[in-house]
C-alpha positions in Angstrom: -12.1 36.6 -7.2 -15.9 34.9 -7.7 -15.2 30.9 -7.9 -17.7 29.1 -9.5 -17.3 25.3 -9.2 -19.3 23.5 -11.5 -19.5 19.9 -9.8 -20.3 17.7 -12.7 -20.1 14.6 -10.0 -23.7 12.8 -10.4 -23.0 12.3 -6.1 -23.3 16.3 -5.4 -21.9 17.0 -2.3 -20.4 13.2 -1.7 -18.1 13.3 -4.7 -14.3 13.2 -3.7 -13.2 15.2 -6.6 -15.4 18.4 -4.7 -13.4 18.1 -1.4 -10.4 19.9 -3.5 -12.6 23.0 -3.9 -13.7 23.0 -0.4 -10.1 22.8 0.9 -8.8 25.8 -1.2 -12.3 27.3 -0.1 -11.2 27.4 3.7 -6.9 27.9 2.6 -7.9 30.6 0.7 -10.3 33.1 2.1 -10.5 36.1 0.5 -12.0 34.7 -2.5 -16.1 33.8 -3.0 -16.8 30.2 -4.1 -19.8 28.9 -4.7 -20.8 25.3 -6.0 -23.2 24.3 -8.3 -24.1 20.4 -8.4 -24.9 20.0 -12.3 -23.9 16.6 -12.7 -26.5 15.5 -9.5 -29.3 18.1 -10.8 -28.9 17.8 -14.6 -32.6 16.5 -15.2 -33.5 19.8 -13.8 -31.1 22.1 -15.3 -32.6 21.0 -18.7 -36.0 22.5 -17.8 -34.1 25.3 -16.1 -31.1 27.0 -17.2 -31.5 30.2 -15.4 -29.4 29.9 -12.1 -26.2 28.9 -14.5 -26.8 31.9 -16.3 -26.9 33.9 -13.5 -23.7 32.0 -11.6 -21.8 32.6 -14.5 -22.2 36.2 -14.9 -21.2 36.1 -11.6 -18.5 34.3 -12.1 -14.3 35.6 -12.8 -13.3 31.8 -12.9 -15.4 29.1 -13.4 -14.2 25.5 -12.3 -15.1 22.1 -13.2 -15.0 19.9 -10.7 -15.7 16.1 -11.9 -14.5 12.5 -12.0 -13.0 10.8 -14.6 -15.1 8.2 -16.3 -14.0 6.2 -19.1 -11.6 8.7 -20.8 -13.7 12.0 -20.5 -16.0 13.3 -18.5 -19.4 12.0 -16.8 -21.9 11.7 -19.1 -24.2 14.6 -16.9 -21.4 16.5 -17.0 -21.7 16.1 -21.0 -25.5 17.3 -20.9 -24.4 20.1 -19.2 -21.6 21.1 -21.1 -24.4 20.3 -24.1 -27.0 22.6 -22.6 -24.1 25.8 -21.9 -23.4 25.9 -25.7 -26.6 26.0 -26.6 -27.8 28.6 -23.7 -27.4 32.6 -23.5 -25.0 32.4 -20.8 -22.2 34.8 -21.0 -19.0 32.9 -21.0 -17.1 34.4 -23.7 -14.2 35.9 -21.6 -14.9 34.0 -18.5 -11.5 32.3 -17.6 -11.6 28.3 -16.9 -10.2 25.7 -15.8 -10.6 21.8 -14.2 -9.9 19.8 -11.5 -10.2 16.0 -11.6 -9.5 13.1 -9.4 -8.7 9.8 -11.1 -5.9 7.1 -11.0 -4.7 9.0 -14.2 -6.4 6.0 -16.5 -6.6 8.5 -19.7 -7.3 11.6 -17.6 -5.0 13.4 -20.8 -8.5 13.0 -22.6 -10.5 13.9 -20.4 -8.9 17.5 -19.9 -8.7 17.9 -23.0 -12.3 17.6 -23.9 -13.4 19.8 -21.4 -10.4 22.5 -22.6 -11.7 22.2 -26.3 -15.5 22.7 -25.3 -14.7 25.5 -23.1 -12.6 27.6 -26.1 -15.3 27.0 -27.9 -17.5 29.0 -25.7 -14.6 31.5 -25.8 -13.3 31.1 -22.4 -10.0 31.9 -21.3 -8.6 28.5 -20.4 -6.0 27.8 -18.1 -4.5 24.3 -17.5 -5.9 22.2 -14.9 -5.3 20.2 -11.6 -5.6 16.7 -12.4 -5.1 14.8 -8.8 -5.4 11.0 -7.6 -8.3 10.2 -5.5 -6.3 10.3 -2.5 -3.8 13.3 -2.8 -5.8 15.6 -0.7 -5.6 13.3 2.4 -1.5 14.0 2.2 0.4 16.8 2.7 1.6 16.5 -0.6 -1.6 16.7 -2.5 -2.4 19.5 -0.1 0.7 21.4 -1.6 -0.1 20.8 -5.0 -3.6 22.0 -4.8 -3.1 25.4 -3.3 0.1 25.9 -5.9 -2.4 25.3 -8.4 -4.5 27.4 -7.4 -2.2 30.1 -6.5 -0.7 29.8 -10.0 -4.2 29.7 -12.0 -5.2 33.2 -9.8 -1.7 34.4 -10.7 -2.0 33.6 -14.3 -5.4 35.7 -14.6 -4.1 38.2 -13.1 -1.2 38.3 -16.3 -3.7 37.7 -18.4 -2.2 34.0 -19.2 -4.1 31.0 -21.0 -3.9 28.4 -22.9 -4.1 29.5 -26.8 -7.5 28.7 -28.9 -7.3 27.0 -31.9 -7.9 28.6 -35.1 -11.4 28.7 -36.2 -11.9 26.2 -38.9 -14.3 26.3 -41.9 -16.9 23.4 -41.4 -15.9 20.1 -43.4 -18.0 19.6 -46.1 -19.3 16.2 -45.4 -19.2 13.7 -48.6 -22.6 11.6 -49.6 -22.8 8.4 -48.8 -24.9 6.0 -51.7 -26.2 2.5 -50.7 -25.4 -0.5 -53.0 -28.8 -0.8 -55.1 -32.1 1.1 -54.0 -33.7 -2.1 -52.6 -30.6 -2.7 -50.2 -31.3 1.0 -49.2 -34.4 1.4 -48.1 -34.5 -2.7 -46.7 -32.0 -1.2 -44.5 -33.2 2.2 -43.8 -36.7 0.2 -42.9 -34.6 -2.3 -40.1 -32.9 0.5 -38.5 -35.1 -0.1 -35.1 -33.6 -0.5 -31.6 -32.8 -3.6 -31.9 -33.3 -4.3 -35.3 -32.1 -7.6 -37.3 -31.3 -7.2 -41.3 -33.4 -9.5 -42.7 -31.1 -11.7 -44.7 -29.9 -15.3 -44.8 -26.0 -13.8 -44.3 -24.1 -15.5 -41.5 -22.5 -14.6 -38.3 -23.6 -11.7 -35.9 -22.5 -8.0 -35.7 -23.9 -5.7 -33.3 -24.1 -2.0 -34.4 -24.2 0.2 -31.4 -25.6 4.1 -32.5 -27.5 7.0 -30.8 -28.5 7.8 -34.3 -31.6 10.5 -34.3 -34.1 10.0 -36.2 -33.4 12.9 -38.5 -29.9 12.0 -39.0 -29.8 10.7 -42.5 -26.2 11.0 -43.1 -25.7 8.3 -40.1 -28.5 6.5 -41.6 -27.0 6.4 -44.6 -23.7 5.2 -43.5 -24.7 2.3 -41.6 -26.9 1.2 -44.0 -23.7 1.1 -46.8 -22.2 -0.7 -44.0 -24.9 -3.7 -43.3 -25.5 -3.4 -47.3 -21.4 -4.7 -48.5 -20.9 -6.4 -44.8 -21.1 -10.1 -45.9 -22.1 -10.9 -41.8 -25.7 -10.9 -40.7 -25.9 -7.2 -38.6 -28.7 -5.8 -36.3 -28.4 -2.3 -34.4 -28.9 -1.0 -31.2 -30.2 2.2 -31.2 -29.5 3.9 -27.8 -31.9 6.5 -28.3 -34.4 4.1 -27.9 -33.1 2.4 -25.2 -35.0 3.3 -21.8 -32.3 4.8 -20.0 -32.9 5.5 -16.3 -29.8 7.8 -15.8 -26.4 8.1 -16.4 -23.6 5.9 -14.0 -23.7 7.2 -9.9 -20.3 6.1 -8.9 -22.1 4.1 -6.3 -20.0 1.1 -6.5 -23.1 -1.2 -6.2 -21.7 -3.2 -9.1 -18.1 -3.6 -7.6 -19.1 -7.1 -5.9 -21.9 -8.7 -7.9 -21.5 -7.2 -11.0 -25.5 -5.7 -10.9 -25.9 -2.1 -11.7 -28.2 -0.4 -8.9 -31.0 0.9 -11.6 -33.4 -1.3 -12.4 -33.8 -0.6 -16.1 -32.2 -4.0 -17.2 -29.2 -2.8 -19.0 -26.6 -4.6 -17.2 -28.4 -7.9 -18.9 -28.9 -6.5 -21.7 -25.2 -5.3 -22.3 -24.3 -9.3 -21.6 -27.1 -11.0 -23.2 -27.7 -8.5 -26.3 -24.5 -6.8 -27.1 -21.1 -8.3 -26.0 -22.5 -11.8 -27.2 -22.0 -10.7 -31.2 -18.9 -11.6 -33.4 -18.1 -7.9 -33.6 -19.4 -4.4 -32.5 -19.6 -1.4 -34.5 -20.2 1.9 -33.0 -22.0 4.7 -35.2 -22.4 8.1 -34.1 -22.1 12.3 -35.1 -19.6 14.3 -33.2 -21.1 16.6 -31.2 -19.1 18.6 -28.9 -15.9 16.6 -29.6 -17.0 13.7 -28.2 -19.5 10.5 -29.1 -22.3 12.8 -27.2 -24.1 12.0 -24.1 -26.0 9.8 -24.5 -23.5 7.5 -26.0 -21.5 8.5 -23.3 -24.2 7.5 -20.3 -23.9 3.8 -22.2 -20.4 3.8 -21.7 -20.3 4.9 -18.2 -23.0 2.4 -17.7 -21.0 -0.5 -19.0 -19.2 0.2 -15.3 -21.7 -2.7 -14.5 -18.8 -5.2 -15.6 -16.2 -3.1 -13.6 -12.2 -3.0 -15.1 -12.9 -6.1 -16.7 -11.7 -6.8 -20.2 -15.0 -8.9 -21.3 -14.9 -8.0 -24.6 -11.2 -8.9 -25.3 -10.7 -10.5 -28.6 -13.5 -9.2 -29.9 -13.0 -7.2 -33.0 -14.7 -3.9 -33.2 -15.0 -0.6 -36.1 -16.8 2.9 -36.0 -19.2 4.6 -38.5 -18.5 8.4 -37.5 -20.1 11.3 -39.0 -18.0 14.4 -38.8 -15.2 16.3 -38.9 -13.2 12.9 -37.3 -9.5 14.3 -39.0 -9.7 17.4 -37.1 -10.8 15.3 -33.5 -7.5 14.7 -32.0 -8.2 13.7 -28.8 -11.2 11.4 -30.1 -8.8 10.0 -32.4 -7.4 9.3 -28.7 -10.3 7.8 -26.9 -11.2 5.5 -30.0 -7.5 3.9 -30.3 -7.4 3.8 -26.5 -10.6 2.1 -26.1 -9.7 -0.5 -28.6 -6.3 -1.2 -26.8 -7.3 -1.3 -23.1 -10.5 -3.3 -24.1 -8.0 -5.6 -26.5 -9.8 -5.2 -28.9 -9.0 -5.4 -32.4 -9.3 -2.0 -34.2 -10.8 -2.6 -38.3 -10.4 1.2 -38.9 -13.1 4.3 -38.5 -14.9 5.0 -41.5 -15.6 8.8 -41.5 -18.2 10.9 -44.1 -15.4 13.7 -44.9 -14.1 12.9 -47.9 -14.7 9.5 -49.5 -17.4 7.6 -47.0 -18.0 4.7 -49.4 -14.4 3.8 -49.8 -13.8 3.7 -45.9 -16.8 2.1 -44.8 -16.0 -0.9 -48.0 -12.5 -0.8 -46.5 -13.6 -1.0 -42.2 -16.3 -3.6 -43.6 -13.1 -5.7 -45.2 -11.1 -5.2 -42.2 -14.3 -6.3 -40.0 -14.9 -9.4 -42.2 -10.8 -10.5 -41.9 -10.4 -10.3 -38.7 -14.1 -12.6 -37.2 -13.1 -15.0 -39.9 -9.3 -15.7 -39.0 -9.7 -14.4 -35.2 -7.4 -11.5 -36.0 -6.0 -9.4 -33.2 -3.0 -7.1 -32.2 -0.4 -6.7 -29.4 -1.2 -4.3 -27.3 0.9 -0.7 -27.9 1.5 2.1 -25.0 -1.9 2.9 -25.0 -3.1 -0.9 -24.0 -0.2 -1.3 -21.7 0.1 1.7 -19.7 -3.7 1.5 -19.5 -3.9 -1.9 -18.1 -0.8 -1.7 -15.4 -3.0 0.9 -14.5 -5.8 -1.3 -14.0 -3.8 -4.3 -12.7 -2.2 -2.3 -10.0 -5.2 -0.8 -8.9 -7.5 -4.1 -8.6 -4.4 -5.7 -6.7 -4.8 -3.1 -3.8 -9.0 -3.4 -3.8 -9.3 -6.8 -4.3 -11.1 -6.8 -1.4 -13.9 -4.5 -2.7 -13.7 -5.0 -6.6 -14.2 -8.6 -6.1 -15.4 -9.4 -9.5 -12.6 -7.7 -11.5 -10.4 -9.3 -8.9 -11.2 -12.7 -9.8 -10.9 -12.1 -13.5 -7.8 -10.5 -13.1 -6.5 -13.3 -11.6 -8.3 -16.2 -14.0 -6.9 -14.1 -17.0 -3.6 -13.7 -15.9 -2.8 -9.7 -15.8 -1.1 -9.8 -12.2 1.8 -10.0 -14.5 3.9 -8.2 -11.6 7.6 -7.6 -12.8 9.2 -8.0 -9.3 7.8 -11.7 -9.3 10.3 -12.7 -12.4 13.0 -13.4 -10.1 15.5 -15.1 -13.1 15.2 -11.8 -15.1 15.8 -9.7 -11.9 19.1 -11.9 -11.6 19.9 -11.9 -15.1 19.9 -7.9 -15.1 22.2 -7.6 -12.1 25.0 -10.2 -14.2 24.4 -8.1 -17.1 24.5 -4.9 -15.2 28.2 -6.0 -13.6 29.6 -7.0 -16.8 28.5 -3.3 -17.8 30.1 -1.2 -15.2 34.1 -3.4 -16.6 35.1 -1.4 -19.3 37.9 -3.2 -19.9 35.5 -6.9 -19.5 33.1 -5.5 -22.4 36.2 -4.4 -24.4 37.5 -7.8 -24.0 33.9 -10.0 -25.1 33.7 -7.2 -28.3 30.3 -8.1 -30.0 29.6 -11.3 -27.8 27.2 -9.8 -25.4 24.9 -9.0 -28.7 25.0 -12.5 -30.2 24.2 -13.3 -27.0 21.0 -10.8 -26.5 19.8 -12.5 -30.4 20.3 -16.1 -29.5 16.8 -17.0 -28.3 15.8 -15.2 -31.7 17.5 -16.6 -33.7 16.9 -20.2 -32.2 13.1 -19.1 -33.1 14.1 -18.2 -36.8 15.9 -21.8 -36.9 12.6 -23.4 -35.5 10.6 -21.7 -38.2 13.4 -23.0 -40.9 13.0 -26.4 -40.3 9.2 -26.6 -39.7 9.1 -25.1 -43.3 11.7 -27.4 -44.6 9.6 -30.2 -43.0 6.6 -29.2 -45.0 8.1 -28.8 -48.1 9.6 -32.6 -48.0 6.2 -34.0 -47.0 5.1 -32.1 -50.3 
């Protein structure tokens, strides 16, 4: 079989994720690989497509390699994936799949996405190989990789895959109307990078969009939104934003907190965008995902590490396309929200009625800056943060910034240090294994597991008793 591995790793032949490739290169001779560095060489794949053409025609299984960054993919690896669908390349019938090293924070999405774009194409996808950074060093890893391998080679052979969705009609994509014409075009005439609405409203609320210029239907939705929004609002338009690249995975952030380009954006994150009462984030679908440039800012915001520096902070999104359909974006957005703790005021999408759920995220928005709303954390906050906390704990000594707010914030919340619960399990678990002792207690052990909360409902019985006398 011809392997091409399509390393969407901005650090080419460094990346960690690419060692997997070169291992079942050597274990498994009798196939051709050959790697391609598109994340690293993106810039010039988008004046020159022709060597991808040429690979992929080459090509019986095409592999991409890559890291995963913030729930998908790299943002290079997004141009790329951006600059195959719109190239000549023959994939349809190519057979794919994916191989990613992580510590499994929301790699779920990230395979995903690339599964999606690559049916799309009308590739024959077959699952992929989603490994921690350091399973290849273990004979474990080692195992896994070349019985992946062995099974994906096996599965073409049987003509296996995954199944492509059925094609779907495009949505037809309601119109969006403005609040009075002058509202409209004051706010279609602020819409700059950075611009500020021009009104004596108070408060701050950042809107963060890569809208293009001729996207009027984006337009139009965050102007409704800055229009019935009684907060002062100004947007940052990324497009505009003087990008020098995409994240490197260089780690030059991990101890001071400074990204290694020199474009400024580290400040400017701080300083310009996480200082507002609330962000918004406004975009199109394109390619089911927020698109890469959007994507490169949130890579970028790596400049403040795992740490939650947003947290409390209520946030919405202004999206324009077929957001009901987006399954795993429906993903990303809620788990974004969660990990970040963040409260969520709702996504106002253009498919059906656009005014109505833009007036209702706008309400939601407005409730929760003015009475400090927020939300416990569910799975996807949890599970995303033990992640986190576990990993911080064990490179403390390299990620010293998210080390020290880890520990000022309190989410070493280790469940082998709560020693009295530990006991309190072990009495509870003995009384368990005695039939004949639970038989005996009958329905004590439940009044006992409601006493604290029912000492709390007593608590809130009096303090409302007490008010009601003093009235």
């Amino acid at each position: 079989m011809n392997i091409l591995v399509l390393n969407g790793s901005p650090k080419g032949q460094y990346s960690i994720t690419l060692q997997t490739s070169l291992y079942l290169e050597v274990k498994r001779p009798k196939h051709s690989f050959r790697v391609i560095h598109v994340g690293q060489r993106i810039r010039a794949m988008e004046r020159d497509f022709s060597e991808i053409r040429e690979a992929v025609e080459w090509a019986d299984l095409l592999v991409f390699s890559y890291p995963v960054y913030t729930f998908i993919a790299p943002s290079q690896l997004h141009k790329f994936i951006e600059l195959l669908k719109a190239s000549d390349a023959a994939t349809a019938g190519k057979y794919a799949t994916q191989i990613t090293t992580s510590k499994h924070f929301y790699d779920v999405t990230a395979h995903r996405y690339i599964q999606e774009n690559c049916q799309d194409m009308g590739m024959r996808f077959i699952r992929g190989l989603s490994a921690d950074m350091d399973d290849l060093t273990m004979p474990k890893g080692q195992k896994e990789a070349l019985a992946f391998f062995d099974h994906v080679i096996w599965q073409m052979k049987k003509g296996i895959y995954e199944p492509a969705p059925a094609p779907q009609a495009p949505a037809r994509h309601a119109a969006v109307t403005v609040p009075g014409e002058k509202a409209a075009v004051q706010n279609r005439r602020e819409s700059g990078p950075a611009g500020s609405a021009a009104s004596d409203k108070p408060g701050d609320v950042v809107i963060v969009t890569d809208c293009a210029s001729g996207d009027r239907q984006l337009a139009d939705m965050i102007a409704r939104f800055r229009a019935v929004l009684p907060f002062a609002s100004r947007i940052v338009n990324l497009r505009e934003y003087p990008f020098k690249g995409g994240c490197l995975g260089c780690f030059h952030c991990a101890t001071s907190g400074k990204c290694v380009y020199a474009d400024g954006f580290d400040e400017y994150l701080r300083n310009h965008i996480q200082t507002a009462q609330a962000i918004v984030y406004a975009f199109s679908i394109q390619n089911h995902s927020m698109g890469p440039v959007f994507k490169m800012y949130d890579d970028r915001q790596f400049c403040n590490g795992h740490r939650t520096v947003t947290m409390g902070m209520p946030m919405g999104y202004l999206v324009s396309g077929s957001y009901s359909r987006e399954f795993n974006l429906q993903m990303i957005v809620e788990g974004r929200a969660q990990v970040g703790g963040n409260y969520l005021a709702g996504v106002a999408a253009d498919e059906t009625d656009p005014d109505h759920a833009i007036d209702q995220m706008a309400a939601n928005l407005t409730y929760a800056i003015k009475r400090r709303y927020a939300e416990p954390q569910n799975f996807y906050g949890v599970g995303g943060m033990k992640i986190f906390r576990d990993l911080i704990y064990l490179m403390q000594g390299m990620m010293k910034a998210d080390h020290r707010f880890y520990k000022a914030h309190g989410q070493y919340d280790f469940p082998q240090k709560k020693k009295g619960t530990v006991i309190k399990m072990y009495l509870v678990g003995a009384l368990l294994s005695q039939p004949a002792v639970m038989r005996k207690m009958g329905n004590q052990m439940n009044e006992g597991m409601l006493m604290p909360y029912k000492k709390v409902i007593e608590r809130a019985k009096a303090g409302a008793a007490s008010k009601q006398a003093k009235k």
